[in-house]
Legacy VTK file of the C-alpha trace (Angstrom):
# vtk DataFile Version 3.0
C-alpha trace
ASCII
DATASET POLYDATA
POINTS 80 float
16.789 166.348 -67.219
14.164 163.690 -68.778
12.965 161.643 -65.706
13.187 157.751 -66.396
10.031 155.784 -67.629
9.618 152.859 -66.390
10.738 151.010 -68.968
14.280 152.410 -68.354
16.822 150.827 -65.589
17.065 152.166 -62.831
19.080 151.304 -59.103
17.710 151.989 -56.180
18.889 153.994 -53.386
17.357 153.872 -49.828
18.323 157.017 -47.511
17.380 157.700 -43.958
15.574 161.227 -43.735
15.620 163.591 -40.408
11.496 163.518 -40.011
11.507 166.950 -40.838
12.986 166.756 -43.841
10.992 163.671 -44.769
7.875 165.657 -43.814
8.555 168.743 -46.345
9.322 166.435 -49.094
5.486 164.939 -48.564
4.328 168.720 -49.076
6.502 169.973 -51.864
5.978 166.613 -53.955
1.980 167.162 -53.122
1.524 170.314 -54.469
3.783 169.741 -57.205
1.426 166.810 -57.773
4.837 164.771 -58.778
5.914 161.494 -56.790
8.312 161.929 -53.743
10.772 160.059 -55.456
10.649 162.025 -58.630
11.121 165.472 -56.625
14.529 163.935 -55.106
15.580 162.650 -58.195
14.896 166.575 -59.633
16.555 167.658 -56.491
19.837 165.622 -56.899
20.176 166.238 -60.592
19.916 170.046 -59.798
22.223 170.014 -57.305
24.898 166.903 -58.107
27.286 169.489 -60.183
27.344 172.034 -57.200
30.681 171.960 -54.558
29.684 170.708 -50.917
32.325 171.891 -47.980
32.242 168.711 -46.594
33.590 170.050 -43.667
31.831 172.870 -42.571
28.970 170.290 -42.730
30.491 167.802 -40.547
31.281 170.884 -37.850
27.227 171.300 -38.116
26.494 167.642 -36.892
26.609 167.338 -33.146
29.002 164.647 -32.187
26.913 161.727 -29.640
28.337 161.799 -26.396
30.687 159.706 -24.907
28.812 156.852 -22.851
30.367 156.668 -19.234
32.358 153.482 -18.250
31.149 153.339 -15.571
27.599 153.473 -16.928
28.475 150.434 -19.264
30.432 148.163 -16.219
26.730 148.993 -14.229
24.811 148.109 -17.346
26.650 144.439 -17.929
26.675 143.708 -14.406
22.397 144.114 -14.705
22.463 141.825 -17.697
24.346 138.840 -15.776
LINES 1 81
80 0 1 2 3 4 5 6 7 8 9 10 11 12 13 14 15 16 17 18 19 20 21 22 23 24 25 26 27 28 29 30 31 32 33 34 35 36 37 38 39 40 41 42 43 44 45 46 47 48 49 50 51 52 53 54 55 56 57 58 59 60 61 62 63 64 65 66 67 68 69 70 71 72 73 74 75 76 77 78 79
């Protein structure tokens, strides 16, 4: 894949990173010596024609717990 020059269009995509992940993509684009952006936009293009099991990745992502009722009635009644 030919990465875009600047003179090419381009839309943007923002996407929220676990820390860690965010912090690995700082080393890998550093000693590539190629922008962070440019190593995701490698990344994606090497990996956008590949099949994802959608759901053996949602079974990976811990569901947030239920909040208690009676934590929210006690939490309301502090706000009034």
């Amino acid at each position: 894949m030919k990465y875009q020059g600047k003179s090419e269009k381009r839309k943007g995509l923002i996407v929220r990173l676990p820390v860690d992940l965010k912090h690995e993509l700082e080393q890998e684009s550093a000693r590539q010596g190629i922008s962070q952006s440019r190593l995701v936009v490698e990344l994606i293009s090497q990996g956008i024609n590949q099949a994802v099991d959608i759901e053996s990745v949602i079974e990976q992502i811990e569901p947030e717990p239920e909040p208690d009722d009676q934590t929210d009635i006690e939490d309301w009644l502090r706000r009034i």
